[in-house]
N, C-alpha and C positions, 0 to 999 in steps of 0.2 A: 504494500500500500504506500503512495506517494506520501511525504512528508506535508505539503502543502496540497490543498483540494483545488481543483478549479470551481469557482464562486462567479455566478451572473447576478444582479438583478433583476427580477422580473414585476410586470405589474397586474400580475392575474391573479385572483383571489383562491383559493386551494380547492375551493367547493368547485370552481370551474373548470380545472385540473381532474377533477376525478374520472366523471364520465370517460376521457381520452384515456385513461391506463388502466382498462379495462383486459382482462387475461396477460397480466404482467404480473400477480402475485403482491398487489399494492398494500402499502401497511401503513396507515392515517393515526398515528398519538397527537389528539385534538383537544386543544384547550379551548371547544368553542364557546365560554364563556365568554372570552376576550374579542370576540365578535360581537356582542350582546352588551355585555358590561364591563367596560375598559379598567377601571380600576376594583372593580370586585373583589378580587384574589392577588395576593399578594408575587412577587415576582418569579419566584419559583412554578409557577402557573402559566408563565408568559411566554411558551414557545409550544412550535405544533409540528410534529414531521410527518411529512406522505413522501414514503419510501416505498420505491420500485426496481423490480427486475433482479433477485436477490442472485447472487453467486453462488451461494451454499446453503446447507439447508441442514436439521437436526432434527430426524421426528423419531419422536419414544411413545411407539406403539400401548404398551400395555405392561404390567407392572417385570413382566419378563426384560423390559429396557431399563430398571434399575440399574445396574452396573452403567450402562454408556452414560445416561442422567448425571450420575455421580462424576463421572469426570470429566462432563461437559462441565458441569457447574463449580467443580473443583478448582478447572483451568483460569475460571475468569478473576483478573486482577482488580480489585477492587481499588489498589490505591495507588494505578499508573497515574504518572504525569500527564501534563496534555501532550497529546500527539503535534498541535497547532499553536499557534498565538493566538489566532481567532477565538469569537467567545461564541460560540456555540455549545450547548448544552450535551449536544449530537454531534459527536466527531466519525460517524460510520459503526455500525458493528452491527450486534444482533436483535432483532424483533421479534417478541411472539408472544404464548400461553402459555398458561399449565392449567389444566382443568383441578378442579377442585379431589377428585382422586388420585391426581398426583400425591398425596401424602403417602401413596403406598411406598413411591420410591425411599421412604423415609420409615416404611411398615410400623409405622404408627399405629395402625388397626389392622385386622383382620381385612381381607380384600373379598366382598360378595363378590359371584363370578355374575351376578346378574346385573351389577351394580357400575356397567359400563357402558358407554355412550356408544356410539358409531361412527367416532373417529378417535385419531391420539390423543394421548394425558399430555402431551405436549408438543410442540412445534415449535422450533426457533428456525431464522434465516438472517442470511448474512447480506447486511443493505451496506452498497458501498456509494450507491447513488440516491441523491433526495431531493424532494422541495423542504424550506426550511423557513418557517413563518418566524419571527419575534413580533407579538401582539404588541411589547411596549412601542417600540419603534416603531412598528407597522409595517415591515419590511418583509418583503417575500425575495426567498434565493433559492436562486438553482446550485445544489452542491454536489462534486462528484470528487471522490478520490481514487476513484478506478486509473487505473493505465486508458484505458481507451475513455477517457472524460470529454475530450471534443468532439468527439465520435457522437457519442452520445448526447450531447449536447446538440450539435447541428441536427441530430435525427429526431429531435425534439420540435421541432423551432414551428412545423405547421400545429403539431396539436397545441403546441402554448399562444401560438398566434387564433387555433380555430376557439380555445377556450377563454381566451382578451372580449371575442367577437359575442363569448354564452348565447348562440344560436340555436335554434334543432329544435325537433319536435323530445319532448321527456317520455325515454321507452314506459312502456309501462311494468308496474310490479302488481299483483293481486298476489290478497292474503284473503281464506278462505275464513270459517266460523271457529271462534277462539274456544277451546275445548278445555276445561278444565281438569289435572287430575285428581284433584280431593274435593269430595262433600264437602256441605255443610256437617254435616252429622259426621264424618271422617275426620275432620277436623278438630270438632268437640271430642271425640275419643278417642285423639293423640294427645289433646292439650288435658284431658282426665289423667291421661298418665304421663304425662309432666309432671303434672301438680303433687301426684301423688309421691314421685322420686323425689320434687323438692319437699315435701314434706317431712321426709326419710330420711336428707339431708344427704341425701347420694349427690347432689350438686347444687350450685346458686344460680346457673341461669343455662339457659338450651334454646338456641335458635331454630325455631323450626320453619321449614320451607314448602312453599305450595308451587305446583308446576303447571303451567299453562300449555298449549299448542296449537299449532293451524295450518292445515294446508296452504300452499303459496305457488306462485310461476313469477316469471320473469326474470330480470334483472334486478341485481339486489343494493345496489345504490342509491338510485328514487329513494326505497325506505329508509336508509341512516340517512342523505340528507333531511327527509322528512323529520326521522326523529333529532336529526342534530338541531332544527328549527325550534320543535317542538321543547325537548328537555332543556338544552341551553348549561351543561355542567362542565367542568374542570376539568375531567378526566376522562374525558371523551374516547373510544376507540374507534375505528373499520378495520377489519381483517379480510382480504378474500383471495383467498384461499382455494379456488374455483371449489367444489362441490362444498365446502367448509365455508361460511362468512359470519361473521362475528360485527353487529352493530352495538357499542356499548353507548349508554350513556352515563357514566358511571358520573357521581359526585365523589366517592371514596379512595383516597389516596392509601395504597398499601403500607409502602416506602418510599423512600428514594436515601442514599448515599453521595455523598460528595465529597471527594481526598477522602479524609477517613472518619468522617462524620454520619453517622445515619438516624433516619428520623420516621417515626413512625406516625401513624393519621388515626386512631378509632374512631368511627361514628357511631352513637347511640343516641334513641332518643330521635319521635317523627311526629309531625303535626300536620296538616293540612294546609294548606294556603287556606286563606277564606274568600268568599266571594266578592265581598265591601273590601274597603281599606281596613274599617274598623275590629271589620270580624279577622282579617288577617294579622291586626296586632293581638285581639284578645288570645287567637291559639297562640303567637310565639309567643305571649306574657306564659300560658300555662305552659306550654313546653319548657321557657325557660323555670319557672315556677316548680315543676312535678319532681319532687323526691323519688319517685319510683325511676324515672330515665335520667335523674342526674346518679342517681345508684347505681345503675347498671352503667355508667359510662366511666363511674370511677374502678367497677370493676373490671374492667377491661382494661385499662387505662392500667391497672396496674399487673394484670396481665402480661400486657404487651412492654410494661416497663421492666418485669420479671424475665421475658423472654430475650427483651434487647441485652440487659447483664448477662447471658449466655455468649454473646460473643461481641462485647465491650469492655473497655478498661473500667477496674473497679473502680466505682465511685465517679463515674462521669455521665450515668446516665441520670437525668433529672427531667419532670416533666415542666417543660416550656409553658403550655396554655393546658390547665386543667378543663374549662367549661368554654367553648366560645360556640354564640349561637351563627348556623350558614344558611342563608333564605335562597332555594330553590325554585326553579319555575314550578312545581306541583306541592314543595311541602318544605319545614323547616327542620334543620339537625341540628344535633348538638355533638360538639369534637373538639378532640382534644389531638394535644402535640407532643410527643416524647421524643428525643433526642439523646444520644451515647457518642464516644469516641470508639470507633472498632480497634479490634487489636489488630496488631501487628499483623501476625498470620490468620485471620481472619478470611475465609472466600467467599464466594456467594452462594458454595453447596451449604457452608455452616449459619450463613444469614437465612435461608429458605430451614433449615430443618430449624434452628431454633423460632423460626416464626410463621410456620408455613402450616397449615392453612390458619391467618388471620383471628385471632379470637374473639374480632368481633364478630365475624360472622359463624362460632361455634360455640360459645357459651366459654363458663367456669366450672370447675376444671378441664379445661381441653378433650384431654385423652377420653375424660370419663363420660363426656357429652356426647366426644364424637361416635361413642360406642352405640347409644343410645338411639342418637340418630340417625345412623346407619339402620337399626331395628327398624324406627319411625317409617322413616320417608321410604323406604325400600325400593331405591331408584339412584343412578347414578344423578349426581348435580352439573356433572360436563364443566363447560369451562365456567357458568355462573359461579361465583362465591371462590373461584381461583385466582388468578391473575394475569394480569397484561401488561408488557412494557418492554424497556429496552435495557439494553447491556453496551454502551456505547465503549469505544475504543481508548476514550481517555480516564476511564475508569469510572464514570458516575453511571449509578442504575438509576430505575424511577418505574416504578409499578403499580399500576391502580387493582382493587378488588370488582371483579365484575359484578356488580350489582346493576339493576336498570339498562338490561341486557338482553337482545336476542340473537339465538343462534340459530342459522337456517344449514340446516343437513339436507344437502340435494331438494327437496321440493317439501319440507318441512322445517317449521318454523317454531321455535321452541323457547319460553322463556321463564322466569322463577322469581317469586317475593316473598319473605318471610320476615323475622323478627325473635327478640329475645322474652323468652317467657321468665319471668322470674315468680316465685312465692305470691305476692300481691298482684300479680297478672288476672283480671279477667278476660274471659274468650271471647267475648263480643267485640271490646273493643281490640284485642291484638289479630280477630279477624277481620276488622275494619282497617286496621293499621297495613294488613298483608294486599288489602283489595288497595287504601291510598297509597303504596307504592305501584300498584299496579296501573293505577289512571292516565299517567302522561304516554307508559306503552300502546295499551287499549286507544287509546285518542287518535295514537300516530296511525296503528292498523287501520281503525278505521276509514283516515282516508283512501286506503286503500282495497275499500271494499269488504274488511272483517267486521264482523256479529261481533259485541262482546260477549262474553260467555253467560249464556242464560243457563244458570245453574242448574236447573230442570233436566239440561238436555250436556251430562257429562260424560267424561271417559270410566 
């Protein structure tokens, strides 16, 4: 890889860009907030890449790709110098997932054999070519560090000219009737034995997940820009993957690392937008106000601070923002920020296993939820509730938790919302909480021709 990239300016917006790099294996990490709300999120938030045409590739089939997992993730240097001078976030390297059963490669629990998707626990690919947004700045660049970079560049120049022009007719995408797979009554007698384990004190909190689905045809970009319109969050992804595409609109920051600093995001704790202004201060006063989600976010919160002293210098990890509330296009959270010094020898197999899968999205105690859950939901969760992000060249990572996610597998379209059950939990309302994450999904399908799920008429 050249020392120096070749770098263009360009003045086309990244949404007009997509449609053209269509069957190139494109990978969009989209901070399309900063489209929306310029100063929202703070600067760590402020950049976006849509990388194409990878050189290499990583996929770990099924928990039998353990071993390769391990020394992909073993390899990567967390606390290289920059490659560049340039300030780029993204200096080339790897993009991808891990589905949420990737914990196997960490055999954390027991592996259902029923309990798998239909495609990898993971995929990484190696982008040595991109477009490269800084929201602050407002600047869009063409960047390549390939040997054949002007190549690729001049082979560029009509679709960045036909997408300057955002002409054409928008192929279409159809999504069929959204099919739920839990009752109501299904629902009520997992969350019965919830309550009754925390009551036993077998744990303090367990997230549990409800799964959605829908036939679908077309082209599958119309829907993430729909939904990028639509949700409007931080941690935005597209992955297409041709039979594999992943639209996230994730609000939740997993990690990210930087030289040898790492910091972690929990969110807990959801309210609704209101309809009024007024009704939408009165939920964020009670969100900020409710004991029960500011409880669960410190248990996580400390958690995830337990987890980061697995592979940080003692005594540097300290939590930054215990409570701060983030106003979403559908509903309000509350998150917190922990932050550690890594160690030395430190890699990014030992960052994923000390904190891999997220415990926000698993309850307290870890291990002993995820058993449970596993029982519960008795379904693979795919990439929802895993992660997405990059592994760049200069050593900084940066991963969101798939949440407010769909995956479409060949002509099937698949998504998930849940929540943490605690002691003081009742059902109605953490069944209401599972359908208000679910509204700004539902909203986007629609335009595209899906029923939302009339629960009469379920899998």
């Amino acid at each position: 890889m050249p020392l120096f990239p070749l770098i263009k300016k360009i003045n086309v917006p990244l949404k007009n860009l997509l449609p053209h790099l269509q069957n190139r294996n494109c990978f969009w990490l989209d901070s399309a907030c900063f489209d929306f709300q310029p100063v929202a999120f703070d600067e760590q938030h402020g950049f976006s890449i849509l990388a194409f045409d990878p050189t290499d590739e990583k996929i770990f089939p099924d928990p039998t790709s353990a071993e390769a997992f391990c020394r992909f993730f073993a390899s990567a240097n967390l606390q290289r110098g920059p490659v560049t001078d340039i300030s780029l976030r993204f200096t080339g390297g790897w993009l991808g997932f891990l589905a949420y059963e990737a914990y196997q490669f960490n055999k954390l629990i027991p592996f259902g054999p029923s309990h798998h998707k239909q495609y990898p626990l993971a995929i990484f690919k190696y982008y040595d070519t991109f477009f490269y947004k800084d929201h602050r700045s407002d600047k869009t660049l063409f960047v390549s560090f390939s040997p054949m970079a002007q190549k690729k560049w001049a082979g560029l120049q009509r679709q960045i000219n036909q997408a300057a022009r955002s002409s054409g007719r928008i192929p279409t995408f159809v999504a069929g009737e959204v099919l739920a797979g839990t009752t109501r009554s299904e629902y009520q007698a997992a969350f019965d034995s919830i309550r009754r384990a925390l009551s036993q004190g077998d744990y303090y909190e367990l997230n549990y997940t409800l799964e959605f689905s829908s036939p679908c045809q077309g082209l599958s970009w119309p829907l993430y820009l729909a939904l990028r319109e639509k949700m409007k969050a931080p941690m935005m992804a597209y992955i297409d993957f041709s039979d594999l595409v992943i639209c996230s609109a994730s609000p939740e920051r997993f990690f990210r690392t930087c030289g040898d600093v790492i910091s972690a995001f929990p969110v807990k704790g959801t309210s609704p937008r209101g309809q009024t202004q007024e009704e939408d201060r009165q939920n964020l006063l009670r969100l900020e106000n409710s004991e029960k989600d500011r409880a669960e976010l410190l248990m996580i919160t400390d958690l995830l601070r337990n987890d980061l002293g697995r592979v940080c210098r003692v005594g540097s990890v300290r939590v930054e923002t215990l409570v701060q509330l983030q106003t979403f296009s559908h509903y309000h959270h509350l998150v917190s920020e922990i932050s550690g010094t890594l160690l030395p020898e430190s890699s990014l197999l030992d960052v994923f296993s000390a904190l891999f899968p997220c415990g926000s999205i698993t309850g307290a105690p870890k291990i002993k939820v995820m058993q449970h859950t596993d029982t519960l939901e008795g379904r693979a969760r795919g990439v929802y509730t895993g992660a997405i992000g990059m592994i760049s060249n200069n050593g900084d990572t940066d991963f969101n938790i798939p949440i407010r996610t769909i995956v479409r597998n060949k002509n099937e379209i698949h998504f998930a919302t849940g929540g943490g059950i605690v002691a003081d939990s009742a059902c109605d309302s953490e069944y209401q909480e599972c359908l208000t994450k679910a509204s700004g999904l539902l909203e986007t399908l629609a335009v595209f021709g899906s029923t939302a799920p009339a629960f009469a008429h379920q899998k």
